[in-house]
N, CA, C and O atoms as CSV, one atom per row, in Angstrom:
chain,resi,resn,atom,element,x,y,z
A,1,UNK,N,N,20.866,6.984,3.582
A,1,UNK,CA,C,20.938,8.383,3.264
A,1,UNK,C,C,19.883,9.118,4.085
A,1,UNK,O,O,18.677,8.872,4.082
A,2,UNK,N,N,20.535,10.081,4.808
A,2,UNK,CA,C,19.606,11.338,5.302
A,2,UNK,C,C,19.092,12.447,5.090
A,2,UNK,O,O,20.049,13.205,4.934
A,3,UNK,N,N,17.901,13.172,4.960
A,3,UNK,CA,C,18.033,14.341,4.238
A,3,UNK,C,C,17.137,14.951,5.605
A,3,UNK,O,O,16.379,14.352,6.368
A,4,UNK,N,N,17.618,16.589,5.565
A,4,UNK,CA,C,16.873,17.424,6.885
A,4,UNK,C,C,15.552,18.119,5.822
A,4,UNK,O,O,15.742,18.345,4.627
A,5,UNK,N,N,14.115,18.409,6.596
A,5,UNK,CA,C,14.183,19.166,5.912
A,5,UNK,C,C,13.058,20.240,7.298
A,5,UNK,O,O,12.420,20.002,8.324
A,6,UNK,N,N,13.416,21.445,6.419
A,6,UNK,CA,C,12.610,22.421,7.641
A,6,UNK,C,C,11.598,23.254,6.938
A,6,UNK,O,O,11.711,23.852,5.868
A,7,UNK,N,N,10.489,23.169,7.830
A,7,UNK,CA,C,8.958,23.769,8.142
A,7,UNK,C,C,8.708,25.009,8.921
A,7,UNK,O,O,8.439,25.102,10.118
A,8,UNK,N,N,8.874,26.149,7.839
A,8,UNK,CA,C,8.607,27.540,9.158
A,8,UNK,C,C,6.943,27.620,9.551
A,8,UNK,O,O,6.204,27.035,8.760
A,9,UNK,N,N,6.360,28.240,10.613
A,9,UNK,CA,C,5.165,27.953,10.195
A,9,UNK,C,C,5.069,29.566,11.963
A,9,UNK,O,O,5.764,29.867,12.934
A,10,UNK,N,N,3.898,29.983,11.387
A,10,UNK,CA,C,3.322,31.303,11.914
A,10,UNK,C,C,2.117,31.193,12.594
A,10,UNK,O,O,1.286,30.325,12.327
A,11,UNK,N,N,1.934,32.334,13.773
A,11,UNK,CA,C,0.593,32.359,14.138
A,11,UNK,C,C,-0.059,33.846,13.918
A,11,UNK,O,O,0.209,34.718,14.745
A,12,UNK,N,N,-0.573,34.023,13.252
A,12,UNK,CA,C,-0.909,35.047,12.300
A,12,UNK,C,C,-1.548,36.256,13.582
A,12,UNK,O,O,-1.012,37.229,14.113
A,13,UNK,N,N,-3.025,35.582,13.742
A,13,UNK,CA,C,-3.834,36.142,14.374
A,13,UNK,C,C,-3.834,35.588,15.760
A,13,UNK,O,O,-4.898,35.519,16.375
A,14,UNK,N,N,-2.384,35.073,16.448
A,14,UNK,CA,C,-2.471,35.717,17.814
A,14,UNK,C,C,-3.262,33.979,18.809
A,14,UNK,O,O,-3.002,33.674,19.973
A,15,UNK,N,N,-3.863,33.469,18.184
A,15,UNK,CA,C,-4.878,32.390,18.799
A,15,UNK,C,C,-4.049,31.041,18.939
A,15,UNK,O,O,-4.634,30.092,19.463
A,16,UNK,N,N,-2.927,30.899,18.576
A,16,UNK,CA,C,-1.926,29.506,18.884
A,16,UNK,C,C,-2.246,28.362,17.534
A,16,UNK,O,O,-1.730,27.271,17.291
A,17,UNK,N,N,-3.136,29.006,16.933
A,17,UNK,CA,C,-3.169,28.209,15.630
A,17,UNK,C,C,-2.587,28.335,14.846
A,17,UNK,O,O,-2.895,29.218,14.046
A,18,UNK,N,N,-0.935,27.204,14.527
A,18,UNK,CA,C,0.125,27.799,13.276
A,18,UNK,C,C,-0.397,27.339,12.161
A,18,UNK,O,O,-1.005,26.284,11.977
A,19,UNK,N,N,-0.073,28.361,11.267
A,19,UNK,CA,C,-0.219,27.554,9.400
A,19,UNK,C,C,1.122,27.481,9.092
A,19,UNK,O,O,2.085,27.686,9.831
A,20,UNK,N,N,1.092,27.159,7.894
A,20,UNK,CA,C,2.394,27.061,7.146
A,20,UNK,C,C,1.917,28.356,6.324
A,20,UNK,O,O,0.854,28.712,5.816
A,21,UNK,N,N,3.518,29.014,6.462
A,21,UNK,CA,C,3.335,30.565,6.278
A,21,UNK,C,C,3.193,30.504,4.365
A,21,UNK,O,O,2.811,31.437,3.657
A,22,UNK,N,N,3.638,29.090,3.886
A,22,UNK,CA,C,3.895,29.180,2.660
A,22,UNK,C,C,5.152,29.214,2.295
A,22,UNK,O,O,5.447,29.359,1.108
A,23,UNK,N,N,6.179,29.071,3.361
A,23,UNK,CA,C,7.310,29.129,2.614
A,23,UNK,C,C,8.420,27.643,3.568
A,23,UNK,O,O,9.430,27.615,4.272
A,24,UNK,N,N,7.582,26.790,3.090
A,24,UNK,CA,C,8.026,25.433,3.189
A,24,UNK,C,C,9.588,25.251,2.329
A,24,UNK,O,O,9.785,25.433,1.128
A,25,UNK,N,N,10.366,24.925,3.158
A,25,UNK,CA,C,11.686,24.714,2.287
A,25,UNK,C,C,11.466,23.587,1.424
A,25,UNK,O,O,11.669,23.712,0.216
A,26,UNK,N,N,11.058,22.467,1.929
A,26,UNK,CA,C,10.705,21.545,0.497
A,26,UNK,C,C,9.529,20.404,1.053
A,26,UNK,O,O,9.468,20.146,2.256
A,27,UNK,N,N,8.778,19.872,0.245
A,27,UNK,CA,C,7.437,19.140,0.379
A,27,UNK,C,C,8.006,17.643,0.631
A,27,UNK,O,O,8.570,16.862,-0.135
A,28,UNK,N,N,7.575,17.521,2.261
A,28,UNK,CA,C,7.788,16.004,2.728
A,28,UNK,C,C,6.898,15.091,1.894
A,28,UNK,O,O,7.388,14.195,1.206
A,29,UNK,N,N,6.144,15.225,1.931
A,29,UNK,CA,C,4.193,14.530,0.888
A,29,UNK,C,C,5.484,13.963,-0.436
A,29,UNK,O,O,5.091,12.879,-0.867
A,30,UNK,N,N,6.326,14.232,-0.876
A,30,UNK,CA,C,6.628,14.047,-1.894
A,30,UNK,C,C,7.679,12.620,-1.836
A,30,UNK,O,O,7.508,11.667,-2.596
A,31,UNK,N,N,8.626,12.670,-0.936
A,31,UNK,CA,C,9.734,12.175,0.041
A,31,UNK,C,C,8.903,10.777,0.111
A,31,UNK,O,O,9.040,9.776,-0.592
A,32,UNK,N,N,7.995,11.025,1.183
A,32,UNK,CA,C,7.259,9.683,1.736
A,32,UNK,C,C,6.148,8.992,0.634
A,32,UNK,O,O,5.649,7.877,0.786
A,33,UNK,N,N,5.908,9.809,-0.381
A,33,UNK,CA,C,5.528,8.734,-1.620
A,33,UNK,C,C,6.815,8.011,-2.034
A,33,UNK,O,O,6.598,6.862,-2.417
A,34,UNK,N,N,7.557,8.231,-2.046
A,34,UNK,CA,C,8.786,7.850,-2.827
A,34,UNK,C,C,9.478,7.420,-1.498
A,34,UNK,O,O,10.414,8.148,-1.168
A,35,UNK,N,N,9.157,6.246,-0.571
A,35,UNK,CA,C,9.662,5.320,0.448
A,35,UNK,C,C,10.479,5.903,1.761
A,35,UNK,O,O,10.768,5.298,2.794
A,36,UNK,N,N,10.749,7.235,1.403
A,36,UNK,CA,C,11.568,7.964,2.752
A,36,UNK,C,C,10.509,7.691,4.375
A,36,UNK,O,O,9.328,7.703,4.722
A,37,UNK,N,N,11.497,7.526,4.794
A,37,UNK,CA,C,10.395,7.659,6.318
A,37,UNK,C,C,10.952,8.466,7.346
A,37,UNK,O,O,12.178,8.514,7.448
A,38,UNK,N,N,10.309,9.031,8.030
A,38,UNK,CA,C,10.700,9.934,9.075
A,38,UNK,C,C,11.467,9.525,10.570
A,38,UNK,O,O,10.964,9.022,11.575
A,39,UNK,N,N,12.448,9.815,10.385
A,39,UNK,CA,C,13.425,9.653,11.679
A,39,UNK,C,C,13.252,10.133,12.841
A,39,UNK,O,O,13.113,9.506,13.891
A,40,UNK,N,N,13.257,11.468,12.644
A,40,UNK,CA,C,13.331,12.468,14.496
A,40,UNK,C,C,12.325,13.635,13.913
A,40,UNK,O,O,12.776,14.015,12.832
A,41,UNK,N,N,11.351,14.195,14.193
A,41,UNK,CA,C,10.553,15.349,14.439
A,41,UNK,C,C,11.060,16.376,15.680
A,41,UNK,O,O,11.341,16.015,16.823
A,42,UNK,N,N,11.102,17.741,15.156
A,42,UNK,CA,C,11.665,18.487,16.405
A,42,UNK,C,C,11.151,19.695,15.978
A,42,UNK,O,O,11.163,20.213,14.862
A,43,UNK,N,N,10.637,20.115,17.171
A,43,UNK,CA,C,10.029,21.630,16.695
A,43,UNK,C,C,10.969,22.962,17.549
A,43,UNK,O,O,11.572,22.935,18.622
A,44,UNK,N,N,10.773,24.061,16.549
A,44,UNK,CA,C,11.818,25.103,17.571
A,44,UNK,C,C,10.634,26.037,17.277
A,44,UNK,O,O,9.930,26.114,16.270
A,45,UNK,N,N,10.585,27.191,19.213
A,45,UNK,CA,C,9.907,28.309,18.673
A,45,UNK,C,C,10.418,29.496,18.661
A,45,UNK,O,O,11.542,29.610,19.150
A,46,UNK,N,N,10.004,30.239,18.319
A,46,UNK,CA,C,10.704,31.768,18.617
A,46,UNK,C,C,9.206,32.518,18.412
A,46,UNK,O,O,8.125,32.023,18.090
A,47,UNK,N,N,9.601,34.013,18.751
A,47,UNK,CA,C,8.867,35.031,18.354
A,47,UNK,C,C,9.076,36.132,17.728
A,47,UNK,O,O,10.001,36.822,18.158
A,48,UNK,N,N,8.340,36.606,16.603
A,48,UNK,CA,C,8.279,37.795,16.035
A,48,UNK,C,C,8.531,39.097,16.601
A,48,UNK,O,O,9.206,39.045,17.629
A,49,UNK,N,N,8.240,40.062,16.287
A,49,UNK,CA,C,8.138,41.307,17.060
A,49,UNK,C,C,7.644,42.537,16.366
A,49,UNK,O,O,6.555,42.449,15.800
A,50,UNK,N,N,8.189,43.490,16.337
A,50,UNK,CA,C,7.522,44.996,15.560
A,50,UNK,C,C,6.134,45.246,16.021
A,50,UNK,O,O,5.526,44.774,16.981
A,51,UNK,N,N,5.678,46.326,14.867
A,51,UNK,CA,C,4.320,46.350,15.874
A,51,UNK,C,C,2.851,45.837,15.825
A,51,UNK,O,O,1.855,46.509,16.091
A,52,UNK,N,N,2.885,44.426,15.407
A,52,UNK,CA,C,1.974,43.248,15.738
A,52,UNK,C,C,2.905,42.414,16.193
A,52,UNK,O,O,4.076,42.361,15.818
A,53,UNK,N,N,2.084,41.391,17.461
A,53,UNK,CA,C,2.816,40.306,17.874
A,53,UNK,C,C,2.453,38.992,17.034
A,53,UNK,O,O,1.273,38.644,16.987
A,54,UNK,N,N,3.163,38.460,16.555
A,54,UNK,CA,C,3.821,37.403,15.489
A,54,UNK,C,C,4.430,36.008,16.406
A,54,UNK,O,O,5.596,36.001,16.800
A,55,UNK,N,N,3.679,35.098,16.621
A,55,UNK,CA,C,4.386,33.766,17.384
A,55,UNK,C,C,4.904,33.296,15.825
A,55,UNK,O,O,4.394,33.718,14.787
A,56,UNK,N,N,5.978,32.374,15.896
A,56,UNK,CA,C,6.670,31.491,14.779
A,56,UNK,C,C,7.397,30.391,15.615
A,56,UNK,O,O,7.560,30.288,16.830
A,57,UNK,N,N,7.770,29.627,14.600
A,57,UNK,CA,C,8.838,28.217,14.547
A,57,UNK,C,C,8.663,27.484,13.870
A,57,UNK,O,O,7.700,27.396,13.109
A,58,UNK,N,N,9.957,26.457,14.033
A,58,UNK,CA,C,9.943,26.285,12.903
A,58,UNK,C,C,9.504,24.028,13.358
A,58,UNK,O,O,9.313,23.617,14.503
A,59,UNK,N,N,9.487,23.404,12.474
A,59,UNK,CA,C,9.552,22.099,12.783
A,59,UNK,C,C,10.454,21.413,11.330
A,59,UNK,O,O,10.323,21.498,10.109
A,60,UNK,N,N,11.638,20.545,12.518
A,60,UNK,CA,C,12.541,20.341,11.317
A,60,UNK,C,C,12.173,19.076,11.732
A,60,UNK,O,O,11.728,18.656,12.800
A,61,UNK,N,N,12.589,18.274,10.125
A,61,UNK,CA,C,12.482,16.685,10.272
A,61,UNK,C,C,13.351,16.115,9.652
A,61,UNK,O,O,13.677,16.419,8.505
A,62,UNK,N,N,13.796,15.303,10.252
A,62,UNK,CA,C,14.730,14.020,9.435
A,62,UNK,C,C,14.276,12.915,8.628
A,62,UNK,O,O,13.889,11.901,9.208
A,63,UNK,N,N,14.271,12.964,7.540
A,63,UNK,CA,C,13.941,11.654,6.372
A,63,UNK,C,C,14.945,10.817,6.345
A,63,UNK,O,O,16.004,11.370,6.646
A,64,UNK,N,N,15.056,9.434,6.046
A,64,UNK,CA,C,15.627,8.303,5.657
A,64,UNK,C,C,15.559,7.589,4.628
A,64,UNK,O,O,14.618,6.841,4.890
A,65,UNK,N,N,15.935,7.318,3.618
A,65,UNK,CA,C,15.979,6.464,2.846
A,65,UNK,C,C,16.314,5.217,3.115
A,65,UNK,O,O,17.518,4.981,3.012
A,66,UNK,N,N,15.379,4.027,3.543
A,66,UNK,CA,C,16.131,2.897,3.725
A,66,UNK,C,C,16.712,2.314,2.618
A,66,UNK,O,O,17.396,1.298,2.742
């Protein structure tokens, strides 16, 4: 069994340092206590816009259940 799951994550103030904006679709930490392991890591970026500049993307991952 596979499950996706995706990580938006922001650069607030401009310096290339992303956080997690807080709006994590669901907590891997939880998955990999409970034996899932990670398949493929892939990050996508995009950018914000209006009038502050806003870097974003997102990093999606694939879990496994063996």
């Amino acid at each position: 069994m596979q499950k996706l799951i995706t990580i938006y994550l922001k650069d607030i103030d401009g310096c290339g340092d992303f956080i997690d904006s807080g709006e994590t679709q669901e907590h891997i930490g939880d998955y990999l206590s409970d034996g899932w392991i990670i398949k493929n890591l892939t990050t996508l970026s995009g950018n914000g816009g209006g009038e502050t500049e806003v870097s974003a993307g997102w990093v999606v991952v694939v879990i496994e259940k063996p």
